[in-house]
ZALUM-772217 format. One line per field, with one value per residue (C-alpha): chain; residue in one letter; z, x, y; residue number from 1. Coordinates in nm, 2 decimals. Layout:
BEGIN
rodo A, ... .
nuvex a, ... .
z Z, ... .
x X, ... .
y Y, ... .
dovo NUM, ... .
***
This chain:
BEGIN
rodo A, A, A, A, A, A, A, A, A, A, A, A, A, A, A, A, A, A, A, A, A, A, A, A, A, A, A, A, A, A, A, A, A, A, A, A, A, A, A, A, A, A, A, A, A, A, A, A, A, A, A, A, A, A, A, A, A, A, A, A, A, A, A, A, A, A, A, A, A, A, A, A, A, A, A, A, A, A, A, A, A, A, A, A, A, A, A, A, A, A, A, A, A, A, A, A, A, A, A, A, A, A, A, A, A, A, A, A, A, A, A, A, A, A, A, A, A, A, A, A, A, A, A, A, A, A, A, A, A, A, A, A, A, A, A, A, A, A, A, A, A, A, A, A, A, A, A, A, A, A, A, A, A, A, A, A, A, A, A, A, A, A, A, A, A, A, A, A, A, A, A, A, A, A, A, A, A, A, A, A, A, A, A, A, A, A, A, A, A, A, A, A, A, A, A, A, A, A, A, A, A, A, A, A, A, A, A, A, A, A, A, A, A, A, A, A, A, A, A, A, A, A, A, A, A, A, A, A, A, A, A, A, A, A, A, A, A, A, A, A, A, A, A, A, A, A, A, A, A, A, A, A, A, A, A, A, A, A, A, A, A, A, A, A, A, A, A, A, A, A, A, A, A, A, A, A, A, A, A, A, A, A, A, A, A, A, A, A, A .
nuvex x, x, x, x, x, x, x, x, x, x, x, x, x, x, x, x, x, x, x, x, x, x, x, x, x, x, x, x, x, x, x, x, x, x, x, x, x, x, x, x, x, x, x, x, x, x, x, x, x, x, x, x, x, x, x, x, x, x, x, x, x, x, x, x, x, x, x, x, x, x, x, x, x, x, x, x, x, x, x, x, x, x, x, x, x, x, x, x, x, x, x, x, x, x, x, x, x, x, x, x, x, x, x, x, x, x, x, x, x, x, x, x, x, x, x, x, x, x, x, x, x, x, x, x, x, x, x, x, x, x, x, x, x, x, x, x, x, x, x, x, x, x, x, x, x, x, x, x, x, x, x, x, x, x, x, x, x, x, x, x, x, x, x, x, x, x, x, x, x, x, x, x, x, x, x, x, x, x, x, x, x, x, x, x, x, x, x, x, x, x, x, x, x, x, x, x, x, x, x, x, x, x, x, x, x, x, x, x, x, x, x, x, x, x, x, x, x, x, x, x, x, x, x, x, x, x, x, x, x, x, x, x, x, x, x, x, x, x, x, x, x, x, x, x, x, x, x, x, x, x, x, x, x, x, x, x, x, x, x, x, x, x, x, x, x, x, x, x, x, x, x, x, x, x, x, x, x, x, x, x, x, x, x, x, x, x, x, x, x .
z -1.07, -0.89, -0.53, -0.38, -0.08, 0.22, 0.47, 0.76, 1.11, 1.17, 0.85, 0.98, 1.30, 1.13, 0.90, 1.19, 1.35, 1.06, 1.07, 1.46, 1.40, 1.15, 1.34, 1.53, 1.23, 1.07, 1.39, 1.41, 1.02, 1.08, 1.39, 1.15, 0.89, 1.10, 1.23, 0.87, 0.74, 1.03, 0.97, 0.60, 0.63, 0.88, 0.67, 0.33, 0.56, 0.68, 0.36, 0.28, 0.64, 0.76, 0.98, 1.26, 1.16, 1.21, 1.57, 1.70, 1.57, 1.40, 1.37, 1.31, 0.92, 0.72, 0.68, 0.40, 0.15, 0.09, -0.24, -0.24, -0.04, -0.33, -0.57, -0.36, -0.31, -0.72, -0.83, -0.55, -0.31, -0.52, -0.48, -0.87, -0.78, -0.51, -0.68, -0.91, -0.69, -0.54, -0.83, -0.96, -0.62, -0.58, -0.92, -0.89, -0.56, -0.68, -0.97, -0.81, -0.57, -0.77, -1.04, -0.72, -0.47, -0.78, -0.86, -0.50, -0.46, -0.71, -0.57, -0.23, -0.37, -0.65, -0.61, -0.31, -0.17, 0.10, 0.36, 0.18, 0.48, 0.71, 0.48, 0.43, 0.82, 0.85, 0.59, 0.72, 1.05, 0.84, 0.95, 1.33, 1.28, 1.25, 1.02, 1.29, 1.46, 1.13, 1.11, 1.25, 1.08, 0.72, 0.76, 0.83, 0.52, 0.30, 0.34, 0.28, -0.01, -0.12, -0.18, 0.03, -0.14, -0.42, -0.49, -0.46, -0.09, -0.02, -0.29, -0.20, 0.18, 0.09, -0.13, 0.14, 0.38, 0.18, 0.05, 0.34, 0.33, -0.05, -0.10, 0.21, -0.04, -0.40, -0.25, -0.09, -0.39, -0.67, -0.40, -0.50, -0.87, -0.98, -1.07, -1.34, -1.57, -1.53, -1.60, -1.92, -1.97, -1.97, -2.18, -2.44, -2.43, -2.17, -1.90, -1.53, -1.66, -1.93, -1.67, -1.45, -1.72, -1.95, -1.65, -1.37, -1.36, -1.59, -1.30, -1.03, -1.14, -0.90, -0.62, -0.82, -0.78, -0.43, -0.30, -0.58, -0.45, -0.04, -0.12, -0.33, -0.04, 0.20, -0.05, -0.15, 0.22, 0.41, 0.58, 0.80, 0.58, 0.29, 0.63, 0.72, 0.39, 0.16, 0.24, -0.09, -0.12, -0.51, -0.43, -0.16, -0.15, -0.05, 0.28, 0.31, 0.12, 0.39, 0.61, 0.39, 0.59, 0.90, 1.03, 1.40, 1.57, 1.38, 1.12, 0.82, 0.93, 0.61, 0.39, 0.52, 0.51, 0.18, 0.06, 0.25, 0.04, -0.23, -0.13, -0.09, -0.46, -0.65, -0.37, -0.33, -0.72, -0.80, -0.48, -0.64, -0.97, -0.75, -0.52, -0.69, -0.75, -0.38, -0.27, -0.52, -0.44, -0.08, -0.05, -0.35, -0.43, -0.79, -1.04, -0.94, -1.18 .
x -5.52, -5.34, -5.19, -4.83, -4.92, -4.81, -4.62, -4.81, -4.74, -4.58, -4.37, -4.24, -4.13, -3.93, -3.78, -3.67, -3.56, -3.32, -3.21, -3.12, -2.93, -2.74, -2.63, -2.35, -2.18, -2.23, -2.06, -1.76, -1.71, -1.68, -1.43, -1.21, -1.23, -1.13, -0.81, -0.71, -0.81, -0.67, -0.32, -0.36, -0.49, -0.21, 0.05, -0.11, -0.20, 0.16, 0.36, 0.26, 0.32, 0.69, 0.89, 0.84, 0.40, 0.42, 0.60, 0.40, 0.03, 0.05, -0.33, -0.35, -0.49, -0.17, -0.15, 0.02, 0.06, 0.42, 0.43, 0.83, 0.86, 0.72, 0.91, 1.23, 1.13, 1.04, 1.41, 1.64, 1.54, 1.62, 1.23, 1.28, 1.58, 1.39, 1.04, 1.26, 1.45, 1.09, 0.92, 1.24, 1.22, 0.83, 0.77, 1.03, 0.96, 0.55, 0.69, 0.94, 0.67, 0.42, 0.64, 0.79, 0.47, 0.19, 0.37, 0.34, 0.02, -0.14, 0.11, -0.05, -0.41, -0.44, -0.23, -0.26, 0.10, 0.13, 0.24, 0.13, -0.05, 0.19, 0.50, 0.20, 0.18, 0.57, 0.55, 0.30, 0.52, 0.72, 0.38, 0.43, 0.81, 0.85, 1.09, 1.28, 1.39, 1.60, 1.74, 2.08, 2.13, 1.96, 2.22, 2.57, 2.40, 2.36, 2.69, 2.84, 2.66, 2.83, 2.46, 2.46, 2.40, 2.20, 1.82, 1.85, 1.91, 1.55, 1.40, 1.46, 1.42, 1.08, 1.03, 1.12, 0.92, 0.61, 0.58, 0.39, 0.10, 0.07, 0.11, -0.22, -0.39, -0.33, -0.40, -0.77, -0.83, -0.66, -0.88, -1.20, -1.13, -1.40, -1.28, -1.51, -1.26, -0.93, -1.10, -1.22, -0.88, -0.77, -1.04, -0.92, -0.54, -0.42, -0.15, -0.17, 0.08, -0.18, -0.46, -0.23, -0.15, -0.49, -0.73, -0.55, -0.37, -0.65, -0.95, -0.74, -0.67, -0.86, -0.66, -0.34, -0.40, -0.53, -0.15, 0.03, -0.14, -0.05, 0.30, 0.31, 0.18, 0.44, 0.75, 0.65, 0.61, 0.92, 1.19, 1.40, 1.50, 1.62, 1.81, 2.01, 2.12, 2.16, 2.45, 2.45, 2.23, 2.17, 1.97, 1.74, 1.38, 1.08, 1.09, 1.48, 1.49, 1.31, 1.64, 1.79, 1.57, 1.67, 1.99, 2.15, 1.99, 1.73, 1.48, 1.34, 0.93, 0.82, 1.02, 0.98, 0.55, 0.59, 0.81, 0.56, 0.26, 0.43, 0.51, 0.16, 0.05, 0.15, 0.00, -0.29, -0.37, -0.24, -0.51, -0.76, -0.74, -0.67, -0.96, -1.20, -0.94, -0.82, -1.18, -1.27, -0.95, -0.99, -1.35, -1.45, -1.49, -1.38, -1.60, -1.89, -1.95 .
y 1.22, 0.96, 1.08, 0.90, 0.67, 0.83, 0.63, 0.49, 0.58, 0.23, 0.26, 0.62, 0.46, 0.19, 0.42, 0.62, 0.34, 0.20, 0.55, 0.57, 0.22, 0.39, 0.69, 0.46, 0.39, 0.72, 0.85, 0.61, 0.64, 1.03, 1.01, 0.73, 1.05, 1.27, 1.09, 1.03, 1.40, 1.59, 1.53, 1.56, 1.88, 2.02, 1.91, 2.06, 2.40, 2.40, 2.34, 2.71, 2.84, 2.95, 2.80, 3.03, 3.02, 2.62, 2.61, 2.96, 2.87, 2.47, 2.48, 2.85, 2.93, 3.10, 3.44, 3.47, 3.19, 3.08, 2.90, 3.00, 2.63, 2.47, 2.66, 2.57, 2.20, 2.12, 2.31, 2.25, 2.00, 1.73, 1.57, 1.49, 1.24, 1.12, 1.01, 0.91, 0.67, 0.58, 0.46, 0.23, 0.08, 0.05, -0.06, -0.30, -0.44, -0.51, -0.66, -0.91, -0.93, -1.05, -1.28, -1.46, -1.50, -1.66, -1.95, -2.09, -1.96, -2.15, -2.46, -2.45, -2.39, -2.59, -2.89, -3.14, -3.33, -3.43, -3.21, -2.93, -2.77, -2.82, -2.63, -2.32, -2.32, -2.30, -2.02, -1.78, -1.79, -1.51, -1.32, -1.33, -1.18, -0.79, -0.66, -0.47, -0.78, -0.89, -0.57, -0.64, -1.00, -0.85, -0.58, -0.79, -0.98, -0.78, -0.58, -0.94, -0.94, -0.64, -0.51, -0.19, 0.16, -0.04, -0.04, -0.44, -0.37, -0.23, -0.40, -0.78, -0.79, -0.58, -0.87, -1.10, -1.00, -0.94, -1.25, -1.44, -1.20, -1.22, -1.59, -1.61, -1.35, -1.50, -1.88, -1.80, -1.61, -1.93, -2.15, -1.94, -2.03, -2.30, -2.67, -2.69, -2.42, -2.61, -2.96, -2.76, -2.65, -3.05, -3.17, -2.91, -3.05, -2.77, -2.87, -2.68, -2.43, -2.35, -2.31, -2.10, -1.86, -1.83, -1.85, -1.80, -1.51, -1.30, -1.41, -1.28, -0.95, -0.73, -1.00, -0.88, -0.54, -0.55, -0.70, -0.51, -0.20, -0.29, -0.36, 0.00, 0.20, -0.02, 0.03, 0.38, 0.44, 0.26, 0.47, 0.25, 0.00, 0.27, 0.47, 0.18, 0.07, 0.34, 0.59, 0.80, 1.11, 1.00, 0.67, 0.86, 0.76, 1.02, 0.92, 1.01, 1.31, 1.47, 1.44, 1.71, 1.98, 1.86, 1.98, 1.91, 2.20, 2.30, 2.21, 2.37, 2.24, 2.42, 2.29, 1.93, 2.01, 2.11, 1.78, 1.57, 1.71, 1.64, 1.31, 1.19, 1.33, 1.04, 0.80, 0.96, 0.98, 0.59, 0.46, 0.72, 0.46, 0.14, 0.17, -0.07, -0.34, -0.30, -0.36, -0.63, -0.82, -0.80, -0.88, -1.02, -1.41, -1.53, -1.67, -1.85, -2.16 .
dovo 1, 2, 3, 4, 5, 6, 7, 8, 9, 10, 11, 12, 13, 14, 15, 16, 17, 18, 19, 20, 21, 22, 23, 24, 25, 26, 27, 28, 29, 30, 31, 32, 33, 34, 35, 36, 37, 38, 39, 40, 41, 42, 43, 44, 45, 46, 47, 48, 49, 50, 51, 52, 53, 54, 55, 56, 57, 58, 59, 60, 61, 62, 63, 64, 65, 66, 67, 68, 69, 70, 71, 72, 73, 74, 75, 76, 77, 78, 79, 80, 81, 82, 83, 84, 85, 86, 87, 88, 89, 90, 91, 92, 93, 94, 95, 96, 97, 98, 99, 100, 101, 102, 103, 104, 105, 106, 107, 108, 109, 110, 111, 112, 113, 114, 115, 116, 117, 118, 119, 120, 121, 122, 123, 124, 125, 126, 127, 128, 129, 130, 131, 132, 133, 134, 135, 136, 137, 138, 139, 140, 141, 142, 143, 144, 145, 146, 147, 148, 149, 150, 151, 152, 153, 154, 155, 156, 157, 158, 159, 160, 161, 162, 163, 164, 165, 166, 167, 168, 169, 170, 171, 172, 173, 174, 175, 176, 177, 178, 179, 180, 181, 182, 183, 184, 185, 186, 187, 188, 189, 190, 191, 192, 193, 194, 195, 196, 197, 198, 199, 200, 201, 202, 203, 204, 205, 206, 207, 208, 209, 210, 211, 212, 213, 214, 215, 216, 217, 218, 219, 220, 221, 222, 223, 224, 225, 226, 227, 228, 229, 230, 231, 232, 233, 234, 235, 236, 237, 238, 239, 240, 241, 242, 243, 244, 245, 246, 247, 248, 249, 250, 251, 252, 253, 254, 255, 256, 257, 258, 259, 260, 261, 262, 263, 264, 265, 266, 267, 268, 269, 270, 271, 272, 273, 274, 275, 276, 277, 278, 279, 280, 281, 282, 283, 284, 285, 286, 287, 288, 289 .
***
């Protein structure tokens, strides 16, 4: 009968050294959780809470579980309309996104010109500007336009504005891609559009999906851009329908808890599927010849 080694005494002591360097990281991973879970949980606890509950005891447990705020929220708060309005303007701003930021992408990392650095530089300078500081200019243009209270008036300055940060993305990930597959696609009769579409685009997937995935959350998300520009209650977003609980003198905080929670459902669940490509796309390398 054969007996498991046991560990020697100097083994123990590394072990429990590798396990006190861990603790560090175990404890700022928990303190991160926290921040993020804490006002999760207030919000879900709250949304069946009344209004009077949330501003006596916030933290308090409820007493008494008010699913009426759901009920009033799904049949007449108008959240339908407003997820509705959401996902034509999320799905449509990824899309654009995406069909507008690959092509020059796969310019800057695949095809050397001269100067080609230098007019990448000059575009990632749309990285150090913050959106609020256009805000006055994107608005005068927009009404000139004749594109206020439309989607296309959130949809293409998101656009705008997110493609520095995708191009940077797709191009290090395009870069990645060995040389050895589009010489291939050459000796087999294929032009660079061929290698851009049959390759390409189905080797950076998970890269897709990482930027398709942070410009969701940001569309899905963004509230001042939506308030300045869209004036009728029919084309509200999520993060404007909320406004419909808040009057001038007082606010409905149950109701608003209880359209918040639902708010995050569908974000929740779409990350919940998107995780791995998010992680792969931000972290991972292509295909290694």
């Amino acid at each position: 009968m054969q007996y498991a080694q046991q560990p020697s005494a100097i083994q123990r002591r590394e072990q429990l050294k590798q396990a006190s360097g861990l603790l560090p990281r175990y404890a700022v991973c928990v303190v991160v959780a926290l921040f993020v879970l804490i006002p999760i949980f207030t919000t879900v606890i709250s949304s069946v809470k009344t209004t009077s509950e949330i501003t006596g005891a916030p933290f308090a447990l409820p007493t008494t579980l008010h699913w009426e705020n759901y009920t009033q929220i799904l049949v007449e708060g108008g959240f339908w309309l407003s997820i509705l309005n959401s996902i034509i303007v999320t799905v449509s701003t990824v899309a654009l996104l995406l069909l507008i930021a690959c092509p020059p992408a796969f310019v800057f990392a695949r095809m050397p010109f001269r100067g080609r650095d230098i007019i990448f530089n000059v575009m990632l300078f749309g990285l150090l500007f913050p959106f609020q500081m256009a805000i006055l200019p994107l608005y005068v243009m927009l009404r000139n336009l004749h594109l206020v209270d439309t989607f296309l008036s959130v949809i293409l300055p998101q656009v705008a504005f997110g493609l520095p940060v995708t191009i940077l993305i797709l191009r290090n990930f395009f870069k990645e891609i060995p040389q050895e597959l589009e010489d291939a696609t050459y000796i087999d009769g294929g032009s660079q559009i061929d290698f851009f579409w049959r390759i390409l685009l189905p080797l950076a997937r998970p890269s897709l999906a990482a930027v398709g995935m942070l410009s969701m959350v940001g569309s899905w998300n963004n509230f001042l851009l939506p308030l300045l520009v869209l004036n009728n209650q029919a084309l509200y977003t999520l993060p404007l329908g909320i406004m419909q609980f808040q009057g001038e003198h007082s606010t409905d905080w149950a109701l608003v808890m209880a359209f918040l929670t639902l708010s995050m459902i569908p974000a929740i669940v779409f990350y919940l599927f998107a995780e791995r490509y998010l992680i792969a796309g931000l972290t991972a390398g292509a295909v290694k010849g």
